[in-house]
mmCIF file of the N, C-alpha and C atoms, coordinates in Angstrom:
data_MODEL
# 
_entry.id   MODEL 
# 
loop_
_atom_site.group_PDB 
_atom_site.id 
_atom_site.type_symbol 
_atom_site.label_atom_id 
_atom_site.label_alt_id 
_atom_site.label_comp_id 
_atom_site.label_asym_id 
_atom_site.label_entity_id 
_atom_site.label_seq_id 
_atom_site.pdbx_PDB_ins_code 
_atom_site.Cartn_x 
_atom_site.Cartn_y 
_atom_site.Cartn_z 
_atom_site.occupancy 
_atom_site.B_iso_or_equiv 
_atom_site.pdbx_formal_charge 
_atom_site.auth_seq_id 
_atom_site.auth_comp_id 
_atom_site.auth_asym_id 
_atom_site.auth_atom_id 
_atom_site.pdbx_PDB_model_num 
ATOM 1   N N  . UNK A 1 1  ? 122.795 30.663 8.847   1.00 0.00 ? 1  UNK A N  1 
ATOM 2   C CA . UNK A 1 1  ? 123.560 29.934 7.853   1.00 0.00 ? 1  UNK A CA 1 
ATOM 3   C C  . UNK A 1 1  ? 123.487 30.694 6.532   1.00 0.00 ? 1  UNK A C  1 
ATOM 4   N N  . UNK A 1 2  ? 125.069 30.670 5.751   1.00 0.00 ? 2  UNK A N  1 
ATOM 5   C CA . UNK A 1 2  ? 124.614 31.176 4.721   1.00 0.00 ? 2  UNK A CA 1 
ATOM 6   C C  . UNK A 1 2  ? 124.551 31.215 3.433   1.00 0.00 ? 2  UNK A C  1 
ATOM 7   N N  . UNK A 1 3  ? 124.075 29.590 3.118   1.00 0.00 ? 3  UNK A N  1 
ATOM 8   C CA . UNK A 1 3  ? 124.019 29.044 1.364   1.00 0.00 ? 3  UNK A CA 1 
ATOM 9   C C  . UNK A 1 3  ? 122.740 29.752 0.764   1.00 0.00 ? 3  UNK A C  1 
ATOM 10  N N  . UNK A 1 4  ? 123.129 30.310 -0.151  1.00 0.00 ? 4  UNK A N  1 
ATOM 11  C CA . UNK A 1 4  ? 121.808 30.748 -0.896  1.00 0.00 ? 4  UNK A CA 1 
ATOM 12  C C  . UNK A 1 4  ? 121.719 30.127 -2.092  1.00 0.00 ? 4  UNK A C  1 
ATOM 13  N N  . UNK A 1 5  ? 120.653 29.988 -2.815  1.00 0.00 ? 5  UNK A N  1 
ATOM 14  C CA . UNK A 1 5  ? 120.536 29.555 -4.386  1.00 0.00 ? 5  UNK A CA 1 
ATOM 15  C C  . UNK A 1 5  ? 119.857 30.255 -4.715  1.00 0.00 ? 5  UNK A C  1 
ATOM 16  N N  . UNK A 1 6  ? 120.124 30.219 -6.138  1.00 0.00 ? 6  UNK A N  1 
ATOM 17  C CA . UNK A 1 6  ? 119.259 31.437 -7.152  1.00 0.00 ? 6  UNK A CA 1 
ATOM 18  C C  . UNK A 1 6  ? 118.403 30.172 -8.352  1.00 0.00 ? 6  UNK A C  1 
ATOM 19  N N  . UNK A 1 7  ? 117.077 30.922 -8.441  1.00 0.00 ? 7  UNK A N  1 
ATOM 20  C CA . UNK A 1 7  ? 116.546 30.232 -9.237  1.00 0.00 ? 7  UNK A CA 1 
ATOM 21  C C  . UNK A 1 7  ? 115.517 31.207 -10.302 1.00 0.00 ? 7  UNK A C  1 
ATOM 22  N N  . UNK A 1 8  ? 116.498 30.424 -11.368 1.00 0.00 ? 8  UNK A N  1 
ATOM 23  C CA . UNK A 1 8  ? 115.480 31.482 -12.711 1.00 0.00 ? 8  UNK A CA 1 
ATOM 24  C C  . UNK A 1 8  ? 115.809 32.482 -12.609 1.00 0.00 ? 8  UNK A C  1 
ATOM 25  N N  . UNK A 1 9  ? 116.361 33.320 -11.932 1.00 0.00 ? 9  UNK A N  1 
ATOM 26  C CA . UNK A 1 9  ? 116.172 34.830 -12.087 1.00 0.00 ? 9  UNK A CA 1 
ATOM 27  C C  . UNK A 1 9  ? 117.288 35.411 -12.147 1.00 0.00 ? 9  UNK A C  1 
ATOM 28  N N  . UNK A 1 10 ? 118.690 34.635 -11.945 1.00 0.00 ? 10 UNK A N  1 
ATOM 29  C CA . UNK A 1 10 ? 120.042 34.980 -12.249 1.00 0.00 ? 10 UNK A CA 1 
ATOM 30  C C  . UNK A 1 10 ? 120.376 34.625 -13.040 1.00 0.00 ? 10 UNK A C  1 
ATOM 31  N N  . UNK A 1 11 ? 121.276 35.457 -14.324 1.00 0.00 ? 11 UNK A N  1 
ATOM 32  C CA . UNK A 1 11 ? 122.020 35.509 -15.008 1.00 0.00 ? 11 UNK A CA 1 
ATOM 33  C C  . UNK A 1 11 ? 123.222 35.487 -14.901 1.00 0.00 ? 11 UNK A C  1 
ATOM 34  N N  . UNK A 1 12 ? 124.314 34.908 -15.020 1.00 0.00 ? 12 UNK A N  1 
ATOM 35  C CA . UNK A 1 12 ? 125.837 35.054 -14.530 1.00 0.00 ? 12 UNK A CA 1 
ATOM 36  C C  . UNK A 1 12 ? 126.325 35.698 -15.963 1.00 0.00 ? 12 UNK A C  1 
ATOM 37  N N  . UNK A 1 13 ? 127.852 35.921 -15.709 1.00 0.00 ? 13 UNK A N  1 
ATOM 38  C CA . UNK A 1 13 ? 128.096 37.043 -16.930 1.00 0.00 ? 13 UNK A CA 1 
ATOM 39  C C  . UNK A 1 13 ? 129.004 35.616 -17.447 1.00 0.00 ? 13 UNK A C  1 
ATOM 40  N N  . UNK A 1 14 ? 128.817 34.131 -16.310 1.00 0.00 ? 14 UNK A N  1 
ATOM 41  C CA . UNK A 1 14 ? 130.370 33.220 -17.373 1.00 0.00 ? 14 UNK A CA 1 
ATOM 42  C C  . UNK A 1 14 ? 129.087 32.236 -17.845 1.00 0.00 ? 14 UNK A C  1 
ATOM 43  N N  . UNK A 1 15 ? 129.699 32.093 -19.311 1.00 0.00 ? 15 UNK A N  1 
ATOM 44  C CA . UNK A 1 15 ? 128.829 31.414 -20.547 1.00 0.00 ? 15 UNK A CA 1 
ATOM 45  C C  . UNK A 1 15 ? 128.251 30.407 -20.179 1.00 0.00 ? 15 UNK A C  1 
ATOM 46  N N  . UNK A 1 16 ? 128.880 29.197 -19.476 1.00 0.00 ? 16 UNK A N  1 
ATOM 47  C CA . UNK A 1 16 ? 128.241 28.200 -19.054 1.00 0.00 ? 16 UNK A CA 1 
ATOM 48  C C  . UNK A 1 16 ? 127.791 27.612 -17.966 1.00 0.00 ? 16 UNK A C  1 
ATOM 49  N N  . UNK A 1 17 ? 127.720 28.939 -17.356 1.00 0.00 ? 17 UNK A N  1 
ATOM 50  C CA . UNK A 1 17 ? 126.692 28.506 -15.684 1.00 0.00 ? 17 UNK A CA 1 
ATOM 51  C C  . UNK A 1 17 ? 125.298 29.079 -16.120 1.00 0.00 ? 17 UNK A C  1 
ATOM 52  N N  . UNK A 1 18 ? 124.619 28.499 -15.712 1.00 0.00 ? 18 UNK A N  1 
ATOM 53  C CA . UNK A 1 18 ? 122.815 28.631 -15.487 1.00 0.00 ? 18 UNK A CA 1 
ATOM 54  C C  . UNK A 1 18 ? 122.647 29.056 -14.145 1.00 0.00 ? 18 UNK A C  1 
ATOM 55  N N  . UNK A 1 19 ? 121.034 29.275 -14.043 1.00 0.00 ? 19 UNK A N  1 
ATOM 56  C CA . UNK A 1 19 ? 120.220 29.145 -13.214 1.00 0.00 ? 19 UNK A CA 1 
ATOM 57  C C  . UNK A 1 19 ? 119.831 27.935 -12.934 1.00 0.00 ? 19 UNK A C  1 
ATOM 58  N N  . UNK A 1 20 ? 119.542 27.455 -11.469 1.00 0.00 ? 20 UNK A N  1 
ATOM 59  C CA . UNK A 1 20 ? 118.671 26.136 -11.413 1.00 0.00 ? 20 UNK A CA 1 
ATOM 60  C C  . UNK A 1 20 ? 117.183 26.505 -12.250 1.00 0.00 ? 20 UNK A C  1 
ATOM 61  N N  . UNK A 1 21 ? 116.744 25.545 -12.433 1.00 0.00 ? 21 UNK A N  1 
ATOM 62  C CA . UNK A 1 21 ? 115.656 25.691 -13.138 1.00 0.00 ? 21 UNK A CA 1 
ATOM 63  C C  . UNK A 1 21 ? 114.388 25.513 -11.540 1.00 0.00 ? 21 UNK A C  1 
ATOM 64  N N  . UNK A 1 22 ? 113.592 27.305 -11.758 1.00 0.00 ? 22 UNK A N  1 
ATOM 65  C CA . UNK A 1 22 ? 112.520 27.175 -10.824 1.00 0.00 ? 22 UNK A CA 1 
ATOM 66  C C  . UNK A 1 22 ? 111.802 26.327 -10.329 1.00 0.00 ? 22 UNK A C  1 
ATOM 67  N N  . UNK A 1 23 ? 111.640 24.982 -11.293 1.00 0.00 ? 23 UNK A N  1 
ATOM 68  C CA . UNK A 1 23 ? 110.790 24.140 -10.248 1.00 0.00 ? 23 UNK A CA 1 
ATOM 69  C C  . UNK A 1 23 ? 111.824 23.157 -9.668  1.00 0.00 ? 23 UNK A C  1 
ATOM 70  N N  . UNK A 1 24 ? 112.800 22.997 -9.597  1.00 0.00 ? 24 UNK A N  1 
ATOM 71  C CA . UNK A 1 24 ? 113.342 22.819 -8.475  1.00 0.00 ? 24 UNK A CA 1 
ATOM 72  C C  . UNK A 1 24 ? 113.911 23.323 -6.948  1.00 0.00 ? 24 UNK A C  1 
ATOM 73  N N  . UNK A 1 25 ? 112.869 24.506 -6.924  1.00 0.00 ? 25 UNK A N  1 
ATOM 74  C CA . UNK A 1 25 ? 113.249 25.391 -5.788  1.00 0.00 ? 25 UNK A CA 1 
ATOM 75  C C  . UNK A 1 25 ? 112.737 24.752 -4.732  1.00 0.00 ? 25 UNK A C  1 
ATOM 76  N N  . UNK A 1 26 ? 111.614 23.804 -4.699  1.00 0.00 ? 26 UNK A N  1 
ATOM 77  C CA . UNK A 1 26 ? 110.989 23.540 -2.974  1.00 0.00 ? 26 UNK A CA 1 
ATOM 78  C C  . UNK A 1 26 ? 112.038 22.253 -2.938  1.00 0.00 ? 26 UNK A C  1 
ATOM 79  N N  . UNK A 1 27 ? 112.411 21.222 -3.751  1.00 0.00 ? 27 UNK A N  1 
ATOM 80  C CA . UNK A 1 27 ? 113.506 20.407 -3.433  1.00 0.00 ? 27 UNK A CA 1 
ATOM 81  C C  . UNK A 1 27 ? 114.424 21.045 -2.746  1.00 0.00 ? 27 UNK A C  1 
ATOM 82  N N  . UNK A 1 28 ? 114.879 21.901 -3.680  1.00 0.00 ? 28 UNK A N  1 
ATOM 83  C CA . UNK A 1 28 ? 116.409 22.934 -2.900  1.00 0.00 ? 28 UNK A CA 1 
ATOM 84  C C  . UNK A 1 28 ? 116.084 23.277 -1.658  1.00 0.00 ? 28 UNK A C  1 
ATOM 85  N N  . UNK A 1 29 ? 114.912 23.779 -1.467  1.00 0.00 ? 29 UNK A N  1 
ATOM 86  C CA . UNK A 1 29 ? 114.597 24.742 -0.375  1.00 0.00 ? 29 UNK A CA 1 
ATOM 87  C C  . UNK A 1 29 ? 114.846 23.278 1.033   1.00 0.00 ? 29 UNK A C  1 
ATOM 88  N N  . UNK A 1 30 ? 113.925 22.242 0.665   1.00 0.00 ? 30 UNK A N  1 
ATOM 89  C CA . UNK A 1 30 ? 114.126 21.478 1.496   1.00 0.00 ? 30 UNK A CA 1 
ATOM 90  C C  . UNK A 1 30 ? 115.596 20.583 1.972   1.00 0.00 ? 30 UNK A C  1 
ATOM 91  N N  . UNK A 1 31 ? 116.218 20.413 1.086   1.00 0.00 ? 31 UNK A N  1 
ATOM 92  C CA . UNK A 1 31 ? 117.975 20.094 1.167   1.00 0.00 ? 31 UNK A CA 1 
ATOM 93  C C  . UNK A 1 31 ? 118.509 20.852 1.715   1.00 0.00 ? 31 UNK A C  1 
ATOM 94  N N  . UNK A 1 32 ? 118.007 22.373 1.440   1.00 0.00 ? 32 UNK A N  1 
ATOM 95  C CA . UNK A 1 32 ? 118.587 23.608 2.735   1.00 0.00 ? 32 UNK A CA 1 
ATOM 96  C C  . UNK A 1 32 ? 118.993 23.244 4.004   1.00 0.00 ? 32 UNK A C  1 
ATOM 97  N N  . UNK A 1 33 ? 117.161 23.074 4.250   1.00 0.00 ? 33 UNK A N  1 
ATOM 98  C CA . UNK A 1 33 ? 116.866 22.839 5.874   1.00 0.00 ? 33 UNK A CA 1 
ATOM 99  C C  . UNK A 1 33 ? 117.248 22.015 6.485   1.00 0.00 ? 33 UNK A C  1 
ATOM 100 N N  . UNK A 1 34 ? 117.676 20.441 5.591   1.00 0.00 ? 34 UNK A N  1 
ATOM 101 C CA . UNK A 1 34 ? 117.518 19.124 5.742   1.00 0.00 ? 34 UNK A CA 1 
ATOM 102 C C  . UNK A 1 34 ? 119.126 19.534 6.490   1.00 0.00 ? 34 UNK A C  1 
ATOM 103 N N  . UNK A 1 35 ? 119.930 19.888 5.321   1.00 0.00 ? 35 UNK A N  1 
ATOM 104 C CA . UNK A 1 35 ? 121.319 20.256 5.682   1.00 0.00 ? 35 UNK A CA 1 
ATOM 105 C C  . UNK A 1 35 ? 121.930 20.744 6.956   1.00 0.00 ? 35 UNK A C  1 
ATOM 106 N N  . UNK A 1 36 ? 120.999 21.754 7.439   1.00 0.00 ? 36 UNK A N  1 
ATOM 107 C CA . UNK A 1 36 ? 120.887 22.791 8.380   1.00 0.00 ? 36 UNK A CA 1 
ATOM 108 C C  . UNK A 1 36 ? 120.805 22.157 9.847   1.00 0.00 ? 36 UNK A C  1 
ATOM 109 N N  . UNK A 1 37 ? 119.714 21.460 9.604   1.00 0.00 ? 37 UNK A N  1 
ATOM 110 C CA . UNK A 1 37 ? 119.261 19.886 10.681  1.00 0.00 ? 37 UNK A CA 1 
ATOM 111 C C  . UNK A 1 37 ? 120.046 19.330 11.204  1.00 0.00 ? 37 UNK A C  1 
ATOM 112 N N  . UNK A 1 38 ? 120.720 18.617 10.138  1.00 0.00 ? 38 UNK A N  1 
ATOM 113 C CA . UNK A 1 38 ? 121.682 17.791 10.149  1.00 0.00 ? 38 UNK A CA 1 
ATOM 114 C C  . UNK A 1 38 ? 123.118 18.634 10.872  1.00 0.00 ? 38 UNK A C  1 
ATOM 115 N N  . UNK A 1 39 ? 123.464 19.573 10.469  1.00 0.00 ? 39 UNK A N  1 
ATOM 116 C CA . UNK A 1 39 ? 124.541 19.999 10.884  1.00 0.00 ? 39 UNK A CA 1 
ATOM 117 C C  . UNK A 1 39 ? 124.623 20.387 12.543  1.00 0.00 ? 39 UNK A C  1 
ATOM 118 N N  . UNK A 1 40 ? 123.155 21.024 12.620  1.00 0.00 ? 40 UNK A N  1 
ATOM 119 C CA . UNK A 1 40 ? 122.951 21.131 14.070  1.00 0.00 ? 40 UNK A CA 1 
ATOM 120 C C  . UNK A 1 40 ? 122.995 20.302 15.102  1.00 0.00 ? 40 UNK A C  1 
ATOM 121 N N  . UNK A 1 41 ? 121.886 18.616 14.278  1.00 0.00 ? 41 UNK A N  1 
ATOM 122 C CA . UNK A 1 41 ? 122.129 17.760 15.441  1.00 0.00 ? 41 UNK A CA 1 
ATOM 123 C C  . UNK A 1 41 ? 122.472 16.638 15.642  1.00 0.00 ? 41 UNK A C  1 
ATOM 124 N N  . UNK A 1 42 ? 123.714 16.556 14.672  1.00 0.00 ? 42 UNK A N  1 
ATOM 125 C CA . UNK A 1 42 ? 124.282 15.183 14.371  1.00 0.00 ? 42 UNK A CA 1 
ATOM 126 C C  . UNK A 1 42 ? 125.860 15.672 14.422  1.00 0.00 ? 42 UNK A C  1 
ATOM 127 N N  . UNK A 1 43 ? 126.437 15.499 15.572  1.00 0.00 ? 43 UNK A N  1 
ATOM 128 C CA . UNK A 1 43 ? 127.943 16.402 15.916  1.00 0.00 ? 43 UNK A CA 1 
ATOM 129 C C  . UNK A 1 43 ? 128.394 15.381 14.759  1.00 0.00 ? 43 UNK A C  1 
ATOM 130 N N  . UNK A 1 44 ? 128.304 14.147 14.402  1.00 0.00 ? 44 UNK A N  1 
ATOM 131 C CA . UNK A 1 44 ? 129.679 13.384 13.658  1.00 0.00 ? 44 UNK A CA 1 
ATOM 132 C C  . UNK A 1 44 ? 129.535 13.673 12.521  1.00 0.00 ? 44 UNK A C  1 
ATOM 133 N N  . UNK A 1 45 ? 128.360 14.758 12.104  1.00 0.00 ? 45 UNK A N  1 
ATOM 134 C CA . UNK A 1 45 ? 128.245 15.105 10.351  1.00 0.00 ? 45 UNK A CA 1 
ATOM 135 C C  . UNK A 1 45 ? 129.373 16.407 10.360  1.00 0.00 ? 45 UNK A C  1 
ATOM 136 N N  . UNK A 1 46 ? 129.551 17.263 11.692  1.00 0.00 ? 46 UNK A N  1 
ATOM 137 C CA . UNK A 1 46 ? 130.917 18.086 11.140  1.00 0.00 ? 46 UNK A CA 1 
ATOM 138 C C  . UNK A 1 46 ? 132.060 17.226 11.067  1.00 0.00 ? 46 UNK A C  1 
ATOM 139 N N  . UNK A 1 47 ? 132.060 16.483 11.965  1.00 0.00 ? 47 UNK A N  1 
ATOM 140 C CA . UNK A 1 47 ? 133.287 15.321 12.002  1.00 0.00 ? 47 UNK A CA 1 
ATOM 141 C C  . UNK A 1 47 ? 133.384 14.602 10.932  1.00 0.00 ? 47 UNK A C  1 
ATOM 142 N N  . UNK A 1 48 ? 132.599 14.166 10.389  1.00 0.00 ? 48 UNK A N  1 
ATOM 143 C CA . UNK A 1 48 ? 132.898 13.122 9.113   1.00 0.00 ? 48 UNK A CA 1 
ATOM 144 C C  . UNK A 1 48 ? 133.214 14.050 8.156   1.00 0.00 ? 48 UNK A C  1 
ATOM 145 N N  . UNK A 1 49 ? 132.518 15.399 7.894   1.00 0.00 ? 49 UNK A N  1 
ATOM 146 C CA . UNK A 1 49 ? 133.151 16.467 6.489   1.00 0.00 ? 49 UNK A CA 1 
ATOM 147 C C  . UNK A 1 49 ? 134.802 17.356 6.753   1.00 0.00 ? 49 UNK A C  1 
ATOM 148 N N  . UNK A 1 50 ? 134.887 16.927 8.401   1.00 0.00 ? 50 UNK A N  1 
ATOM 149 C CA . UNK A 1 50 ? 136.481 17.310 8.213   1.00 0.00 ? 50 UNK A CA 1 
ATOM 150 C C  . UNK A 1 50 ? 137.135 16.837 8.331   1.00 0.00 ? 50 UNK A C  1 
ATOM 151 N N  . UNK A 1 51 ? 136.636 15.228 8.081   1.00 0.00 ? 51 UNK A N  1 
ATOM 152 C CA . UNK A 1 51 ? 137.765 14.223 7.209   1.00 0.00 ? 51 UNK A CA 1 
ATOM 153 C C  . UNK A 1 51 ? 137.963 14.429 6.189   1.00 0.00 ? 51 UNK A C  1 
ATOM 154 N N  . UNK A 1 52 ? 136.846 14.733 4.854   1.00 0.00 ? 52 UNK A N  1 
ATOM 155 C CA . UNK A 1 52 ? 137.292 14.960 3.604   1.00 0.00 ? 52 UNK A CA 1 
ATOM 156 C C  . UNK A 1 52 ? 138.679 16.284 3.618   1.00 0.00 ? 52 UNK A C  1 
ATOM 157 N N  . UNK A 1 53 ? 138.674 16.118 1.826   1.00 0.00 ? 53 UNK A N  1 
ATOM 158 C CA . UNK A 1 53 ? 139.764 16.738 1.609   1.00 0.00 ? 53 UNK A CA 1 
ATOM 159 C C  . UNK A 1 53 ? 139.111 17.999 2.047   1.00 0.00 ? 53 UNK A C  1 
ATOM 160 N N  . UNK A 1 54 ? 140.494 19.348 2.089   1.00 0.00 ? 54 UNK A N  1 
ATOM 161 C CA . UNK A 1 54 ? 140.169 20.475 2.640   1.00 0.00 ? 54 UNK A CA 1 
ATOM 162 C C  . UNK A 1 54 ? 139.767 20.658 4.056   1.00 0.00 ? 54 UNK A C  1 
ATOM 163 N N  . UNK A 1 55 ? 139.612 19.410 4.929   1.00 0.00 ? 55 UNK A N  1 
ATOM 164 C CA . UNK A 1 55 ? 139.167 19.614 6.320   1.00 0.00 ? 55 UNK A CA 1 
ATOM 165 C C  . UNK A 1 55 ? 137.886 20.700 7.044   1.00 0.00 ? 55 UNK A C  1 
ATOM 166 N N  . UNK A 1 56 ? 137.088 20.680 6.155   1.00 0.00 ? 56 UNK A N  1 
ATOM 167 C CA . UNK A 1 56 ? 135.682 21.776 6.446   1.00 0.00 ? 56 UNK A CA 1 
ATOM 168 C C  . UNK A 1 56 ? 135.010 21.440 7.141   1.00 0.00 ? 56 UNK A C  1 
ATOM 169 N N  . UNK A 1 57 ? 133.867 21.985 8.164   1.00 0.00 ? 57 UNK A N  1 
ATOM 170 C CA . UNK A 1 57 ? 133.149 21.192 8.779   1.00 0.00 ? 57 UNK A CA 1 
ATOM 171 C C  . UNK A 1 57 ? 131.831 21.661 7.877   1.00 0.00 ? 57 UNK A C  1 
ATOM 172 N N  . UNK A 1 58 ? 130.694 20.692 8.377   1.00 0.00 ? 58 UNK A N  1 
ATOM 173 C CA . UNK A 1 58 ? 129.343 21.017 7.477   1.00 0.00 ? 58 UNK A CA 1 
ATOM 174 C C  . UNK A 1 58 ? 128.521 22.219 7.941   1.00 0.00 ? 58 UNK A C  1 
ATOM 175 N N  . UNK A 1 59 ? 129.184 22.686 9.141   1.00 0.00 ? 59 UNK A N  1 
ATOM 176 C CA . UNK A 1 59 ? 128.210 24.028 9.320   1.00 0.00 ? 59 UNK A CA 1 
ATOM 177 C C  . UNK A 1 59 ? 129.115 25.404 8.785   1.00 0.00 ? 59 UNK A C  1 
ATOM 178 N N  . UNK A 1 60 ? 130.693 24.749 8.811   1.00 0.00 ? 60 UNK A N  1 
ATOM 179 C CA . UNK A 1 60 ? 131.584 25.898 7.981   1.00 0.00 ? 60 UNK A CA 1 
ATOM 180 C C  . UNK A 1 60 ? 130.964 25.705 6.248   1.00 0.00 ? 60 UNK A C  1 
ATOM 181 N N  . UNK A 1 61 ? 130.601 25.068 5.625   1.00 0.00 ? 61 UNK A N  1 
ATOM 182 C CA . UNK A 1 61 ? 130.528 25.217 4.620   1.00 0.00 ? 61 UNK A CA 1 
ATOM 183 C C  . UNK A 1 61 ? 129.234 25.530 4.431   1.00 0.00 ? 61 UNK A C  1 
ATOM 184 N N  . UNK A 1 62 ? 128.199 25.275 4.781   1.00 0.00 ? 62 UNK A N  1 
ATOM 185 C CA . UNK A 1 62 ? 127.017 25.880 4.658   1.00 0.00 ? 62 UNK A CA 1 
ATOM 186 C C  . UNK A 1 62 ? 126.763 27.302 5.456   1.00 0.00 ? 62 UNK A C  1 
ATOM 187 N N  . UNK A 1 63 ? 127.886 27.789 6.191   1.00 0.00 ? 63 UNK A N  1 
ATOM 188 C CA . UNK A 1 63 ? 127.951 29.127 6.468   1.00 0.00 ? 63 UNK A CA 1 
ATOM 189 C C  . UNK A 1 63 ? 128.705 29.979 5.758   1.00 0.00 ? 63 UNK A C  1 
ATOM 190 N N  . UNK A 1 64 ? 129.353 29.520 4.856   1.00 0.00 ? 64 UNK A N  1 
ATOM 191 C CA . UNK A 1 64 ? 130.316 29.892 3.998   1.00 0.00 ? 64 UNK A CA 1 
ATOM 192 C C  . UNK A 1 64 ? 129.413 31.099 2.726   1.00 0.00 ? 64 UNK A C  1 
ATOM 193 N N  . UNK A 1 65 ? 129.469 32.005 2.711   1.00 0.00 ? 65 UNK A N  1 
ATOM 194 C CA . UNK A 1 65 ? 128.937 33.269 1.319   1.00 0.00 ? 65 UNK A CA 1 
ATOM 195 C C  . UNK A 1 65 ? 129.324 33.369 0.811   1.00 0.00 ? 65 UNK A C  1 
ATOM 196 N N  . UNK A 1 66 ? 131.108 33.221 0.709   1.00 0.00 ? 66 UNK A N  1 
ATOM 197 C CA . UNK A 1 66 ? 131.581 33.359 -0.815  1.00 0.00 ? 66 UNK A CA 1 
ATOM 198 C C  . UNK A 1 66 ? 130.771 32.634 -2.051  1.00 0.00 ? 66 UNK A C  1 
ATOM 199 N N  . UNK A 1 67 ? 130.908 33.231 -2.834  1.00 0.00 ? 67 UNK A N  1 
ATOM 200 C CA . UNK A 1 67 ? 130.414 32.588 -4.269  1.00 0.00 ? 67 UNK A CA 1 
ATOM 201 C C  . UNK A 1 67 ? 131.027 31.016 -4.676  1.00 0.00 ? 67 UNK A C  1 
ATOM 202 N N  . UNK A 1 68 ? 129.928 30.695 -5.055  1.00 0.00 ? 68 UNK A N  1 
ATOM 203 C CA . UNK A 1 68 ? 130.332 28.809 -5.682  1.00 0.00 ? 68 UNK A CA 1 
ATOM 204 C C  . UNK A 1 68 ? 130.285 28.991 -6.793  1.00 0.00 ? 68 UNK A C  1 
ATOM 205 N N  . UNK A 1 69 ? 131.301 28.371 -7.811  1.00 0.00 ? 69 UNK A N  1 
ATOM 206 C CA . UNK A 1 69 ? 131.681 28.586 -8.855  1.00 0.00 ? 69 UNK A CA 1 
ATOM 207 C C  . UNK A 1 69 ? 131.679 26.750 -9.198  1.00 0.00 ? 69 UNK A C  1 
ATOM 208 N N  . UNK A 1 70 ? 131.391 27.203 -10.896 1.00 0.00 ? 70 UNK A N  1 
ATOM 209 C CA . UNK A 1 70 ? 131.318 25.137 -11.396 1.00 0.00 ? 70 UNK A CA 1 
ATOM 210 C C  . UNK A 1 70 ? 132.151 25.435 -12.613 1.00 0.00 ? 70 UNK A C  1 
ATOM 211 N N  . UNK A 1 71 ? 133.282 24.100 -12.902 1.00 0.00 ? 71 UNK A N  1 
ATOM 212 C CA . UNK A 1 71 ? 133.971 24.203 -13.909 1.00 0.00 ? 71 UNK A CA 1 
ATOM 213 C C  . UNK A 1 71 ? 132.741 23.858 -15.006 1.00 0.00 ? 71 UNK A C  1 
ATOM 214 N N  . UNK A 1 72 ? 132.960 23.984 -16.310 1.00 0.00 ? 72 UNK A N  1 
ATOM 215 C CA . UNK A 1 72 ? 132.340 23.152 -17.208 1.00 0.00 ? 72 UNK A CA 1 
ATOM 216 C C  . UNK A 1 72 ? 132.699 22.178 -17.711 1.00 0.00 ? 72 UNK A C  1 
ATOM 217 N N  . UNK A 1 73 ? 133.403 21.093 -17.369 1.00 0.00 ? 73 UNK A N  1 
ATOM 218 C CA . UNK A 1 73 ? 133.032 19.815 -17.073 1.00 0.00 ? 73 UNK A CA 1 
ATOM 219 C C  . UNK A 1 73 ? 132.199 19.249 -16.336 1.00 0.00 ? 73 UNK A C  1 
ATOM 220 N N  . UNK A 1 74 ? 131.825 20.237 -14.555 1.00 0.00 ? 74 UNK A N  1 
ATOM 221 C CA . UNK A 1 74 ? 130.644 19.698 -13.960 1.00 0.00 ? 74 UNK A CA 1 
ATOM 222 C C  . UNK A 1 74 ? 129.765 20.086 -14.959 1.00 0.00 ? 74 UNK A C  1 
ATOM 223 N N  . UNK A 1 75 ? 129.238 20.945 -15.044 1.00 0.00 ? 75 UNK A N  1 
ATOM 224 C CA . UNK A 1 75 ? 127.981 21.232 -16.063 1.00 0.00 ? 75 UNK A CA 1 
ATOM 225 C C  . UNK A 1 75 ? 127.604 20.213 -17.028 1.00 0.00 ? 75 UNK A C  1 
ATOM 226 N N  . UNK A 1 76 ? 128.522 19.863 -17.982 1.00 0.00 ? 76 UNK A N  1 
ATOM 227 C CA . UNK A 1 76 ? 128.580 19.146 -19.047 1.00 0.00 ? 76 UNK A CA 1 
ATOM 228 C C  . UNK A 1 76 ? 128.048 17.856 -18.410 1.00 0.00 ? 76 UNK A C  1 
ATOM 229 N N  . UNK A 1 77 ? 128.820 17.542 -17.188 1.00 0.00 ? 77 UNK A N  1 
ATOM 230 C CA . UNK A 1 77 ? 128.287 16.328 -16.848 1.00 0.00 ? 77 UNK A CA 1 
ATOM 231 C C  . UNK A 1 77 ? 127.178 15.854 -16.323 1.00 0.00 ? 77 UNK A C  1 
ATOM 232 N N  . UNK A 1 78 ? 126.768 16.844 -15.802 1.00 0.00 ? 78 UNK A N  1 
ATOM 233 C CA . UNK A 1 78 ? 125.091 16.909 -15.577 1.00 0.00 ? 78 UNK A CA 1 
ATOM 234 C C  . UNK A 1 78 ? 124.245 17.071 -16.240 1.00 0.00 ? 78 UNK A C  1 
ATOM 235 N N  . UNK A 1 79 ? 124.810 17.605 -17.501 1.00 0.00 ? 79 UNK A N  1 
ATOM 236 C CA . UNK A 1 79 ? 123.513 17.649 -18.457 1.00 0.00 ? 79 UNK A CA 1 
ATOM 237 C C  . UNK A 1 79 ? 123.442 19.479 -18.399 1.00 0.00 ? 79 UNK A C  1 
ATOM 238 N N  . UNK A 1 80 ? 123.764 20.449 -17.777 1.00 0.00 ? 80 UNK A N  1 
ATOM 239 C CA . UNK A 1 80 ? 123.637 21.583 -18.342 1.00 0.00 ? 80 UNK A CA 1 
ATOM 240 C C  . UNK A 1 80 ? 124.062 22.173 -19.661 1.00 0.00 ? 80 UNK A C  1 
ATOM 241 N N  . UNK A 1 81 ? 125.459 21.223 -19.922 1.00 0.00 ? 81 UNK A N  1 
ATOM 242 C CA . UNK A 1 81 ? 125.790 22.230 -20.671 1.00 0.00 ? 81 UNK A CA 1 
ATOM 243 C C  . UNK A 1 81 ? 126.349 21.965 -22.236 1.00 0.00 ? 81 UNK A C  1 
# 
């Protein structure tokens, strides 16, 4: 599978994306796996994500490498930015 996250140690070159902040890496790390789990052994979790919009399944999107990109409105709304 291939979601990666960066923590603390990436810099992006656009102004208002961050890094997660390092101590949230064993959370992340575990939402990984949890994800991973799930996609493997629960067939109606690809089925239920290719109902949403875009029609994806959950192991296409967590296999997915292209780069994830956040407007800044998400940011803002979370409190990054």
């Amino acid at each position: 599978m291939g979601i990666q996250l960066n923590f603390g140690d990436h810099l992006s070159r656009v102004p208002f994306l961050i890094s997660f902040p390092s101590e949230w890496r064993e959370d992340a790390k575990w939402a990984r796996a949890r994800a991973i789990q799930i996609s493997n052994r629960i067939p109606g979790a690809n089925v239920y994500f290719r109902s949403l919009p875009k029609g994806r399944s959950l192991s296409a999107l967590l296999a997915d490498r292209s780069p994830t990109r956040c407007v800044p409105e998400c940011a803002a709304y979370r409190g990054f930015a």
